[in-house]
N, C-alpha and C positions, 0 to 999 in steps of 0.2 A: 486353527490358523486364523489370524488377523485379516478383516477383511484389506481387499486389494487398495491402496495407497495412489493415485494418478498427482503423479508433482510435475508444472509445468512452470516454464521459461521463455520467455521471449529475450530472441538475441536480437540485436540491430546495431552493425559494426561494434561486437564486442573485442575488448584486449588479449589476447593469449592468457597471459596470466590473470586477468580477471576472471574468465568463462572455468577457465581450469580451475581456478582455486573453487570457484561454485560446485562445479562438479567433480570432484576429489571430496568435497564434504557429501555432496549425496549419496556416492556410490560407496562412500565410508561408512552408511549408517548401518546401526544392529536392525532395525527393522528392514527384514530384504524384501519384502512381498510389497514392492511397487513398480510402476513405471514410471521413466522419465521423457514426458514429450519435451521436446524444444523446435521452438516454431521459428524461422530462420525466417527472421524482416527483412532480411538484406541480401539483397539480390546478386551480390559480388561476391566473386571468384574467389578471394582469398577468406572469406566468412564462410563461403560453403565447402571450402579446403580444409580451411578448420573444423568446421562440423561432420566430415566426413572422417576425418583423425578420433574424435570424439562417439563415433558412432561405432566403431572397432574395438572399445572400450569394453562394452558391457552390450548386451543383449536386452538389457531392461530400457535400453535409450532409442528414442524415436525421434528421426527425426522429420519436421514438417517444412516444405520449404514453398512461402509466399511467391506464386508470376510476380506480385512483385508491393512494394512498401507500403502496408494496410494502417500501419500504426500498433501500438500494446493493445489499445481494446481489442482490436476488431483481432487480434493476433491471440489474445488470453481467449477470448469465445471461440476462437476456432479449437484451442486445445482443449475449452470445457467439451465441446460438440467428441472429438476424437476420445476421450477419457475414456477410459473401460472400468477404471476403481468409483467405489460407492464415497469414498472420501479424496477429498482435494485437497494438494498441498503446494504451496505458491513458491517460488525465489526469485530475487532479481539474478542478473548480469552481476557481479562483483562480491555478494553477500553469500553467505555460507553460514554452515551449522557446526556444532558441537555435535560429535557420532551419534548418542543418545535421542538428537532432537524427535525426530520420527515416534520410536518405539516410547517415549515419556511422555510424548503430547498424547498419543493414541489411546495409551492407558486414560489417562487423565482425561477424556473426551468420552471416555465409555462410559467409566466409571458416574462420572459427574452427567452424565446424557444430556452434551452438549451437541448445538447445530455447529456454532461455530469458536474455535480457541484460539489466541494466541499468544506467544510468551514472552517474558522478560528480554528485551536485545542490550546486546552490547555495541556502543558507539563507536565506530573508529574513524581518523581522518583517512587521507587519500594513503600518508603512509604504514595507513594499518596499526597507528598508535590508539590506543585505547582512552577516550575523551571520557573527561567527567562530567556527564549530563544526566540528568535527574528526571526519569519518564516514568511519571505516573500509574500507580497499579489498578486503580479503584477505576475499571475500564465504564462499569456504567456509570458511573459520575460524569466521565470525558466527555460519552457520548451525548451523555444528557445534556452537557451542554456546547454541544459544537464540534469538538474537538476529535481526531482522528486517534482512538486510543492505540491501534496496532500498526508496527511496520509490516509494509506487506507480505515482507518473506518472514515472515515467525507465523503465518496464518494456517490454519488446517481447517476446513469446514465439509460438512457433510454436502453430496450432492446433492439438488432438486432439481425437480423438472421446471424447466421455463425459468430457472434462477442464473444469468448471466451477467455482464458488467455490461452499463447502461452506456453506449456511446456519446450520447449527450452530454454525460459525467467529465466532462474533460477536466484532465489531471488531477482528479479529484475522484475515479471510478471506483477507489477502494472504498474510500468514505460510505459514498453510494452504495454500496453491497453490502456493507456492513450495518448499515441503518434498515436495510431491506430483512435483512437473517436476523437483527433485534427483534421488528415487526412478528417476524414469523415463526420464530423460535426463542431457542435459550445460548448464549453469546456467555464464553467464559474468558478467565486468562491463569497461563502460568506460571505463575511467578519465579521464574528460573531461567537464567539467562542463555539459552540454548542457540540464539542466531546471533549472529553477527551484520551489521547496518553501516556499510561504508557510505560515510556524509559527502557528499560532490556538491557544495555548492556551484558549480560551475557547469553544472548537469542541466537537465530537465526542471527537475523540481528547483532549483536556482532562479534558473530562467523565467518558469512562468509562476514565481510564488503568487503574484498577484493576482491571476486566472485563476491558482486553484485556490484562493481563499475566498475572492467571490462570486467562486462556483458552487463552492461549501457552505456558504453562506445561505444561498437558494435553498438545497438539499436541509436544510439545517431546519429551515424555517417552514418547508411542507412536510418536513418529518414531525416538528413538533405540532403542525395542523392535525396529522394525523392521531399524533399522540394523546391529545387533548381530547381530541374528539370520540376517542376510544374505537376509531373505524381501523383497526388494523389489519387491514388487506394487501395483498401483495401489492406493489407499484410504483411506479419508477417516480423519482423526486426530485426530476427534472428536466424541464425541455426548452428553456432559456437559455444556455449558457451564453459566456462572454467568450468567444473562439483568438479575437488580436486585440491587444493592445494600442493603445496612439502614443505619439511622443511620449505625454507627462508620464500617461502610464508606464510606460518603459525606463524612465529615470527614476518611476518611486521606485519602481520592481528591482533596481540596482540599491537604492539606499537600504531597503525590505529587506535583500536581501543579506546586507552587512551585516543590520540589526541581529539577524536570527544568528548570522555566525560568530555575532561577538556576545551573542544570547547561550549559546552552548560552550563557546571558552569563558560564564561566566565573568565579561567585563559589561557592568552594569553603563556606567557612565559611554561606552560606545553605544550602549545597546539603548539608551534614551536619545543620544544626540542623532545614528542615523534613524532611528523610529520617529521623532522630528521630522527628519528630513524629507521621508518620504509622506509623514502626513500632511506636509507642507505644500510639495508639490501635488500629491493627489488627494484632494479633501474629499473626494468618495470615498475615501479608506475609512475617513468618520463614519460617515452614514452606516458604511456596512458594519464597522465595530460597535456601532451603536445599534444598529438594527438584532446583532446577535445576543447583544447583555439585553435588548428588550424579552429576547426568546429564553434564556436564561433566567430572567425575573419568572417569565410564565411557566417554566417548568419546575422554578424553586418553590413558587408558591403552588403547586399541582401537588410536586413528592413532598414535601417538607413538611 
């Protein structure tokens, strides 16, 4: 038998049909030998109505419910802390798998004696239409330089002791984990598109694109200290973060965010005028995009 699988979830006023459609793919999969925590952010009556309908489901499903609103980190570390499987399997609110996903990665993680995998996604907008975006396979490359190779729910990684998502990390904690399981292991991908990645600009990651690119930025450039330095010990990469935005910032983080969406419906000419825009109003977005192709010259000339 396969060892035990721990796939967790944080809800926080999820949709009916978003939470469902998530789990209707988990409880769908050929791989049965897991559990499902979902750790309930939201402290309101019609979330925990929900998650109580959900809980009568299946027997594999657990569920956690916060006194009261901690945030995803501090919400994914409580479900690392409750895990009882020797591997960890992630999903947002809204994303879902292909039946397979489980039992396909799992093989392919043993076989290959990976710490951490994750696979090919399929991009959809809000109505679940299927977007033409172009995401990169050559995951050590990404990493190498910056870039955040996997979406979080196509993730499976082995557990460790003391290995949690850094709260400092903000909106950027996956990055962070994932430069940490490089450091410390072997980091694969599966080129098969087994999950599915509903795009929300209007979400989270919308909102604070800005935050989390010059949080990643940080994480980016004491990952390649370490890298260089060949000290690769476990440790966290980072304890700066930028937590609020000012004005400017909050109007580049609007134009940023066009950019990237008129950057996945391939329209180049939007995707240069509002990338303008907002380098316009916030010209720290220079520094730090130049600060990151500094970090990229130093790791091209290291591997190359």
């Amino acid at each position: 038998m396969n060892e035990k699988i721990s796939i967790i979830m944080s809800a926080y006023k999820p949709t009916r049909e978003g939470i469902f459609r998530s789990i209707k793919s988990v409880l769908s999969q050929t791989l049965t030998n897991f559990e499902f925590i979902i750790i309930n952010d939201d402290n309101t009556l019609e979330t925990q109505n929900l998650l109580n309908e959900i809980n009568c489901l299946d027997n594999r499903v657990k569920i956690i419910t916060n006194k009261k609103n901690i945030g995803l980190v501090k919400s994914l570390n409580k479900g690392l802390k409750y895990a009882e499987g020797t591997i960890i399997a992630r999903i947002d609110v809204d994303d879902w798998w292909e039946p397979e996903k489980l039992e396909r990665q799992y093989k392919y993680m043993l076989i290959n004696k990976l710490d951490l995998l994750g696979t090919a996604t399929n991009f959809v907008d809000e109505q679940l239409c299927l977007i033409n975006f172009e995401y990169l396979d050559n995951i050590k490359e990404q990493l190498l330089l910056g870039k955040n190779p996997f979406v979080h729910s196509s993730v499976m990684f082995r557990k460790k002791d003391n290995f949690f998502y850094n709260t400092k990390a903000l909106y950027t904690e996956d990055f962070e984990l994932w430069c940490r399981y490089y450091l410390d292991g072997k980091i694969g991908y599966l080129n098969e598109k087994l999950t599915y990645y509903v795009v929300d600009n209007s979400g989270i990651t919308g909102s604070k694109r800005y935050l989390m690119f010059r949080n990643s930025v940080e994480i980016y450039k004491n990952f390649t200290h370490i890298l260089l330095s060949n000290e690769k010990k476990q440790k966290k990469l980072i304890s700066n973060p930028l937590i609020e935005m000012n004005l400017f910032e909050k109007f580049s983080n609007y134009f940023l965010n066009k950019a990237q969406t008129s950057k996945i419906n391939k329209n180049r000419k939007s995707f240069y005028f509002f990338s303008f825009l907002s380098l316009f109003i916030n010209p720290k977005l220079i520094y730090f995009l130049l600060l990151r192709k500094y970090y990229n010259y130093l790791i091209k000339s290291e591997y190359n």
